[in-house]
C-alpha positions as CSV (number, residue, x, y, z in Angstrom):
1,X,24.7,-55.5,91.9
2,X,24.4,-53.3,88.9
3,X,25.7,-54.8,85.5
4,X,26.8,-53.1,82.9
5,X,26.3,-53.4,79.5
6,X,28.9,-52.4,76.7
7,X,28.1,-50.9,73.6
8,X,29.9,-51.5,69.9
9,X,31.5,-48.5,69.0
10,X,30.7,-47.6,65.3
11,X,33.7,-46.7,62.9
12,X,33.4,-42.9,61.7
13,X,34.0,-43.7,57.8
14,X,36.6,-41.0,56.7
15,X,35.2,-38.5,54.5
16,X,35.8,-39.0,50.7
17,X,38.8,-36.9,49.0
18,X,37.1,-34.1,47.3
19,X,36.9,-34.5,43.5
20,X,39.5,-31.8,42.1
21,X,37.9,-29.4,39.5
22,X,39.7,-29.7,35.8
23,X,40.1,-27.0,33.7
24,X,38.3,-28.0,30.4
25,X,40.7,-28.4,27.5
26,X,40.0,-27.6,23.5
27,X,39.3,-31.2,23.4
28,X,36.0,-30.7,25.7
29,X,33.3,-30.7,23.8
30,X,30.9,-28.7,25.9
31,X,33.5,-26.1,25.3
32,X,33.6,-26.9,21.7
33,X,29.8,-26.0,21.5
34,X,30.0,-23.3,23.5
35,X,32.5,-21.5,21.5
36,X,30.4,-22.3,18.3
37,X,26.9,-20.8,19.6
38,X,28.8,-17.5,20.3
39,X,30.4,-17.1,17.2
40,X,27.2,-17.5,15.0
41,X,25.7,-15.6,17.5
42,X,28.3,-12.7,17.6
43,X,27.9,-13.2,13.5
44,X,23.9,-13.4,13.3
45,X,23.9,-10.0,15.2
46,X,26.4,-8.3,12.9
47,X,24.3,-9.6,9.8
48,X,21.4,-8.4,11.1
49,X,22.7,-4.6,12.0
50,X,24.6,-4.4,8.9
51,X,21.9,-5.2,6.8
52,X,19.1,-2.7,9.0
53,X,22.2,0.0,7.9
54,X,22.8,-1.1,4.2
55,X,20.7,1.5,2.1
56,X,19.3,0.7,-1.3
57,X,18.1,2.9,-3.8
58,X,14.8,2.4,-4.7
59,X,11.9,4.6,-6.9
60,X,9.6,7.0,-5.6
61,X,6.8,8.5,-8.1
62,X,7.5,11.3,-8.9
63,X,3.6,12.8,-9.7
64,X,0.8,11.1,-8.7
65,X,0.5,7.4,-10.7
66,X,-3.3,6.0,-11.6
67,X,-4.2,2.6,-12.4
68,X,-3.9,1.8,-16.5
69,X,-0.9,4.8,-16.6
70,X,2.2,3.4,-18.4
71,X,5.5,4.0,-16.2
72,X,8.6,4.8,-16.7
73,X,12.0,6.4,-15.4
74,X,10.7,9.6,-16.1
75,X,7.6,9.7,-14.1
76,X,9.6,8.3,-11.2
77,X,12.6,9.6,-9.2
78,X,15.2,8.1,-7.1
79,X,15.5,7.9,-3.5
80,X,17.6,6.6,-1.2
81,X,16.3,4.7,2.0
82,X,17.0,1.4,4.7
83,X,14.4,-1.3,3.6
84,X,16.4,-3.7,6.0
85,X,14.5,-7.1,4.9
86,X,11.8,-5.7,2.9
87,X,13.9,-5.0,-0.3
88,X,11.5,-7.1,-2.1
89,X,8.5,-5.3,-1.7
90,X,9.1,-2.2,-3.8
91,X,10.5,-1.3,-7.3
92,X,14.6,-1.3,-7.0
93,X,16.7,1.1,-9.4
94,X,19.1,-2.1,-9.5
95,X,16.4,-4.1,-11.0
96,X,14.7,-1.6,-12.9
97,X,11.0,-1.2,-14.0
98,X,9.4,-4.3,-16.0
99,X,8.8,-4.3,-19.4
100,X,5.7,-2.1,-20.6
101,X,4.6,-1.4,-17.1
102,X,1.5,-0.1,-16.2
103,X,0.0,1.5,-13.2
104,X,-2.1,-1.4,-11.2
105,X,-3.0,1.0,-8.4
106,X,-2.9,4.8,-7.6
107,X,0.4,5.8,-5.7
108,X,0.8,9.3,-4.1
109,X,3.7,11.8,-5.4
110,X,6.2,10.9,-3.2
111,X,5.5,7.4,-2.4
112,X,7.9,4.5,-2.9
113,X,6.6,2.5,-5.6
114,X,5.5,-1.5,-4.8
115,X,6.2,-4.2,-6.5
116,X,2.6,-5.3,-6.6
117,X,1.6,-1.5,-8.0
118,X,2.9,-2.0,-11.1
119,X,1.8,-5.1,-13.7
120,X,0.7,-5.9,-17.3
121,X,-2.5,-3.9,-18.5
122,X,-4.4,-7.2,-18.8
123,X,-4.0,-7.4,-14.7
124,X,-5.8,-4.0,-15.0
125,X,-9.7,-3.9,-12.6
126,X,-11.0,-0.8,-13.4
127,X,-11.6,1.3,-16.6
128,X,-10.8,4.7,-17.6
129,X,-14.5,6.5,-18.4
130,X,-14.5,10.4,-19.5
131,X,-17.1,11.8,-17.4
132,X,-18.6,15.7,-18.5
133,X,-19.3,18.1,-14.8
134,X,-21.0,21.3,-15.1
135,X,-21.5,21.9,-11.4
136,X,-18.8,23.3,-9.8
137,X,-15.6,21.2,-9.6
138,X,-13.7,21.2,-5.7
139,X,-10.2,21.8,-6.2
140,X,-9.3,18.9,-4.5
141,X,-10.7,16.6,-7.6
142,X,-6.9,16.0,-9.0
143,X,-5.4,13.3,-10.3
144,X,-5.0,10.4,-7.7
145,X,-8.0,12.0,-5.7
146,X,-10.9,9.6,-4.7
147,X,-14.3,10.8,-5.4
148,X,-17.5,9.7,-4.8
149,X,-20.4,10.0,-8.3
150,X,-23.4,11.3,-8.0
151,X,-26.4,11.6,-10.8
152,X,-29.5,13.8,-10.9
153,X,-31.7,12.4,-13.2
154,X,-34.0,14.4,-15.1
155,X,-37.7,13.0,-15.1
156,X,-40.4,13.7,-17.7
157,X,-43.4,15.8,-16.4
158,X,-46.3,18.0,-17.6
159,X,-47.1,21.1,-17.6
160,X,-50.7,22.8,-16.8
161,X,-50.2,23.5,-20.9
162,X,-49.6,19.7,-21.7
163,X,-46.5,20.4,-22.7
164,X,-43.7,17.8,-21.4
165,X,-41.3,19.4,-18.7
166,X,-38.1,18.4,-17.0
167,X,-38.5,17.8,-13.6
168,X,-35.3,16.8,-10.9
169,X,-35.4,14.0,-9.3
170,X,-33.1,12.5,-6.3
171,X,-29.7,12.6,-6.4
172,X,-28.2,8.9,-6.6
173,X,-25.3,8.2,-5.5
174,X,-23.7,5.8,-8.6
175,X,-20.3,4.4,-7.6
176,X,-18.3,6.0,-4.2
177,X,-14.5,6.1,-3.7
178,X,-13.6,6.1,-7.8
179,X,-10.0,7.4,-8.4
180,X,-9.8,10.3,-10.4
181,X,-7.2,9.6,-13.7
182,X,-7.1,13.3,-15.1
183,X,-8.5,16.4,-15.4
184,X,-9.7,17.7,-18.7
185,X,-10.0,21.3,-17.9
186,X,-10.0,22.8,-21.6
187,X,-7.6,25.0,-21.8
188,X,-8.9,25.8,-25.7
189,X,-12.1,26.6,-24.6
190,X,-13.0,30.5,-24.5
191,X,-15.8,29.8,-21.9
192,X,-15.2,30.4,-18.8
193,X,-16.6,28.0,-16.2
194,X,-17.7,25.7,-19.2
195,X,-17.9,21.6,-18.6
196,X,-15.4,20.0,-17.7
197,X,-13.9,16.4,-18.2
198,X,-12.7,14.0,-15.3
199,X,-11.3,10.8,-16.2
200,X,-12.5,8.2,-13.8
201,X,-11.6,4.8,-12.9
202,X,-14.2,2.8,-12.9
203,X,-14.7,-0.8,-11.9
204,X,-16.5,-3.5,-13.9
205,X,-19.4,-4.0,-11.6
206,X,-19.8,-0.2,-12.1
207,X,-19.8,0.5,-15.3
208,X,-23.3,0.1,-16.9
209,X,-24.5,2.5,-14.0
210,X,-21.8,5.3,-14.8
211,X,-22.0,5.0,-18.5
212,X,-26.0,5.1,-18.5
213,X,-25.9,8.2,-16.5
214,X,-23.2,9.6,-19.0
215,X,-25.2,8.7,-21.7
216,X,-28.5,10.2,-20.5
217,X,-29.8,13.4,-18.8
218,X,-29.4,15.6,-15.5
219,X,-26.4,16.6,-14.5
220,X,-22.7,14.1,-12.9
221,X,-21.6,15.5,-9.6
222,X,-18.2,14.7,-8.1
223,X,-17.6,15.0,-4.2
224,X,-14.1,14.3,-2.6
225,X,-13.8,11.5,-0.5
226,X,-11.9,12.4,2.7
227,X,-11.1,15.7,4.9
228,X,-9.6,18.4,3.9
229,X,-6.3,18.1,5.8
């Protein structure tokens, strides 16, 4: 006789309502926030493109300016350019130049002046040293050129006679890289192809070497630093 066995039927739980979706309300404030981050956002890029437009003007030298040079509006022109951000790193017109201003550092004709080029004489590094060539003088030695110094030394010999002769030693190269301050062509003299004087600027470290071979004999050579182009 077979014997059967019932089984408990399980209740199907009925499936949970399905929570409705609110539309958030100005009093949300997730929404608050949201609206917040895209404003200044919407504002930070409209500072930012502004100001990359805004143009300032700003002064430009107008000739080439070398260190220990006094500056003003006249040697300079005006130009104007976007600086976006980086207003404060050259001479504004709005702010003019500072009181008895010198050159710290050589800027090219054209070049927007720094801040940090100009300064008080005392900030000055290098010294101004009138320098006599007699060899021929490149045409690129101008002022704001660099130029490297070289010195041929005469030396003491003898002749068969006894007599003390000048012999020419080895070029040495003094002081490399020195920016030329001005050329002192002459113009008064009637000789033609006579010495001429180049104003260099000189560091401290350099001086004693320059001003001995000034002082002494053989003959200063100057030699562009740089290519021709």
């Amino acid at each position: 006789m077979t014997t059967t066995v019932e089984r408990p039927v399980r209740a199907v739980p009925e499936p949970a309502p399905a929570a409705r979706l609110r539309r958030p309300g100005w009093r949300d404030s997730r929404l608050l926030v949201g609206v917040v981050v895209v404003a200044l956002s919407v504002a930070l890029g409209s500072w930012a493109v502004s100001s990359a437009a805004r143009t300032v003007d700003v002064y430009a030298a107008g000739t080439a300016l070398t260190p220990g040079t006094p500056v003003t509006a006249a040697d300079l022109r005006t130009v104007e350019v976007r600086l976006g951000a980086q207003t404060d790193r050259y001479v504004l017109v709005e702010d003019g130049l500072p009181d008895e201003a010198v050159v710290l550092r050589t800027v090219a004709p054209g070049e927007l002046v720094p801040a940090a080029a100009l300064g008080a004489a005392a900030d000055l590094a290098v010294r101004a040293v009138a320098v006599p060539v007699s060899t021929g003088l490149s045409d690129r030695i101008v002022a704001g050129a660099a130029v490297d110094v070289w010195h041929v030394p005469a030396e003491a010999g003898a002749a068969p006679g006894g007599d003390p002769v000048a012999e020419t030693a080895e070029p040495q190269l003094l002081v490399s890289g020195v920016t030329v301050a001005e050329v002192d062509e002459g113009s008064g003299t009637l000789v033609v192809g006579g010495p001429v004087t180049v104003h260099l600027l000189v560091g401290a470290d350099d001086l004693p070497g320059v001003l001995a071979a000034v002082a002494g004999d053989g003959p200063i050579a100057l030699v562009p630093v740089g290519s021709a182009g």
